[in-house]
C-alpha positions in Angstrom: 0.0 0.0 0.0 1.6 3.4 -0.7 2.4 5.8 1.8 -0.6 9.0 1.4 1.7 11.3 0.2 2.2 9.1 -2.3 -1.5 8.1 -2.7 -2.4 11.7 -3.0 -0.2 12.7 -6.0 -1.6 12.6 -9.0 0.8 11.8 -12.1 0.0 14.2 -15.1 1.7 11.7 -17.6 -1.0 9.1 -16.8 -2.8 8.1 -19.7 -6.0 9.7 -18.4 -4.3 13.2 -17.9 -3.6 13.0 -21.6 -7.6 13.0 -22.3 -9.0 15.9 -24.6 -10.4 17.9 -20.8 -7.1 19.9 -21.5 -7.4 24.2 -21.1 -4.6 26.3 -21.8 -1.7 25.3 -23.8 -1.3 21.7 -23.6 2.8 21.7 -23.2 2.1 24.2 -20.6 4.6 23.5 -17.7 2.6 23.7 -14.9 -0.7 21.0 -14.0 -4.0 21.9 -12.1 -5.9 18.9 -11.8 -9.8 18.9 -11.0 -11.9 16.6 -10.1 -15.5 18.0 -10.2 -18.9 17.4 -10.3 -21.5 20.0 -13.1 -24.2 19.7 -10.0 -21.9 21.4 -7.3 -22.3 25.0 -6.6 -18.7 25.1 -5.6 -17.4 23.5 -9.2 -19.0 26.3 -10.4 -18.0 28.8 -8.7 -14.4 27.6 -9.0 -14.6 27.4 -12.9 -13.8 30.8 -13.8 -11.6 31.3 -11.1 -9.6 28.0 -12.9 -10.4 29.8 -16.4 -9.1 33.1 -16.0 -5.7 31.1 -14.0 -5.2 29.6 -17.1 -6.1 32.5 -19.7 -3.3 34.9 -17.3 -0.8 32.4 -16.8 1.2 33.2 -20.2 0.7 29.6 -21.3 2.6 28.8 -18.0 -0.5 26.6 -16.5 -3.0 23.7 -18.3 -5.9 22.6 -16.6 -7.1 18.9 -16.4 -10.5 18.3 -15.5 -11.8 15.1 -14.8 -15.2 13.7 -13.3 -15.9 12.7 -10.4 -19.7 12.9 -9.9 -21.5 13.0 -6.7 -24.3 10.6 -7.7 -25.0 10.0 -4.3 -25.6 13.9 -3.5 -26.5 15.2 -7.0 -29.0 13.4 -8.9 -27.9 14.7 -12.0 -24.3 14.9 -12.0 -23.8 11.0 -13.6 -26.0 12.2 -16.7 -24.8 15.3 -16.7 -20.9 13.6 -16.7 -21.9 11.7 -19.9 -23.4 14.6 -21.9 -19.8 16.0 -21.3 -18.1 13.3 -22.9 -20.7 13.8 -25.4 -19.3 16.6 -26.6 -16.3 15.9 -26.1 -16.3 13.0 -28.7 -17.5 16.2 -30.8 -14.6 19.0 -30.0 -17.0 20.8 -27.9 -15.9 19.7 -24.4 -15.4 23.3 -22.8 -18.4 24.4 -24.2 -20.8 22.3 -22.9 -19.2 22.1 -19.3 -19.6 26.1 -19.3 -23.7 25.3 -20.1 -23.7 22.9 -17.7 -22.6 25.2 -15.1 -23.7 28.1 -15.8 -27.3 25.9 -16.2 -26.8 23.5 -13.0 -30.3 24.1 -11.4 -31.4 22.3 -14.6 -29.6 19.1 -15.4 -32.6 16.8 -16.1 -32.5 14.8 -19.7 -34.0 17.1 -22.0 -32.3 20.4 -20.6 -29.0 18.4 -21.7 -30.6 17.7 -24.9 -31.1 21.2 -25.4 -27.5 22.2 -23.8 -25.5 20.0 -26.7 -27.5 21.6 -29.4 -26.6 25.1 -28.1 -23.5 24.3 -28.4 -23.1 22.5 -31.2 -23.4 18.9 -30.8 -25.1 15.5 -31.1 -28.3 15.8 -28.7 -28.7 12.6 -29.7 -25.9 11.2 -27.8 -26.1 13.4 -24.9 -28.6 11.4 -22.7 -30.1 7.9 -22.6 -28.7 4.8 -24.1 -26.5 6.2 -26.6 -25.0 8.4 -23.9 -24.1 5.5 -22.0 -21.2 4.7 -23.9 -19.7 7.3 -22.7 -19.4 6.1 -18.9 -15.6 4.4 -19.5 -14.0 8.0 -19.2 -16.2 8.6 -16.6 -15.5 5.9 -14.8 -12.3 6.1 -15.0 -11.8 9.3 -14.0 -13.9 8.5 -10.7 -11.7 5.6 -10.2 -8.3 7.6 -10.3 -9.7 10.2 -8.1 -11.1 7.7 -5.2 -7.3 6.6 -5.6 -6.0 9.6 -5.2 -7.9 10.5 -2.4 -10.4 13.0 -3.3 -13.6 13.0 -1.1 -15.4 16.1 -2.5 -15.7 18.4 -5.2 -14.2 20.7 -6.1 -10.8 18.8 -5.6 -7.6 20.4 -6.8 -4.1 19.1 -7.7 -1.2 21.9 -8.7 1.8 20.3 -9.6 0.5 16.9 -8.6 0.1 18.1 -5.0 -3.3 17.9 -3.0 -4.6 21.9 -3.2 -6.4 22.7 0.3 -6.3 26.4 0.0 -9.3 28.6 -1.4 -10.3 28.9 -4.4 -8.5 32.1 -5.9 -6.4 33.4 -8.0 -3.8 34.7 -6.4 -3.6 31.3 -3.8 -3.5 29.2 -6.8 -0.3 31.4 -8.3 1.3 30.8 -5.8 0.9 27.0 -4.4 1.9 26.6 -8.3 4.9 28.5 -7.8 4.4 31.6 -9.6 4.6 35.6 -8.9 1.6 37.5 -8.3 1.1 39.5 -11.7 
């Protein structure tokens, strides 16, 4: 069994860090992982505090995201998870999880229907059976992040490091080692 701090890192060059849930320049030297959930108030409040990190950081710092759905808590965040991938399979991950956020009181099948044709994909694929093949990656993701140790969501990784500060700008500059701008 390895040690926690060992537990707790998460490896960038894992095969599911190299999945297209990539913003910012993707040979960007610096690696915020997050696991989140499109039902949780705090994912979205973290979101464009994690955007506008990335859009300032000169191509410094890449963010990761990867599921981790709080079925248990969130009815919606399983389905909402798959509709991701959805349009992920389509080039239009970042799009839809911006919908999904900035729509989370409304999550049920045919508001995700109507999300991926906002932004451009398949609605088709976005809920029932055909989204269903879409729950590997989510899976996955879920799997790597119970390893990991994540409880809750948002969860944060800078550097491969478990993040417990607040959710700003200026903290996340820094735990990632840069200078405040």
């Amino acid at each position: 069994m390895p040690a926690d701090e060992d537990r707790a890192r998460i490896e960038t060059d894992s095969p599911a860090a190299r999945a297209e849930h990539i913003l910012g320049a993707p040979e960007a030297e610096i690696d915020i992982v997050e696991y989140g959930d499109f039902e949780c108030p705090y994912c979205a409040g973290a979101a464009p505090v994690l955007r506008r990190l990335v859009e300032e950081s000169g191509g410094r710092i890449r963010l990761i995201f990867r599921h981790f759905p709080l079925f248990e808590v969130h009815p919606h965040a399983l389905t909402s998870a798959l509709a991701a991938e959805s349009a992920s399979e389509q080039g239009l991950f970042w799009a839809m999880h911006d919908t999904l956020f900035a729509h989370q009181d409304r999550l049920d099948d045919a508001d995700l229907r109507r999300y991926a044709e906002q932004v451009g994909a398949d609605p088709d694929r976005a809920v029932g059976a055909a989204a269903q093949r879409f729950a590997g990656p989510v899976q996955a993701d879920y799997a790597e992040g119970v390893t990991a140790g994540v409880r809750g969501t948002p969860s944060l990784f800078v550097c491969g490091q478990p993040y417990a500060g607040r959710v700003e700008v200026e903290a996340l500059r820094r735990a990632a080692g840069l200078r405040k701008r």
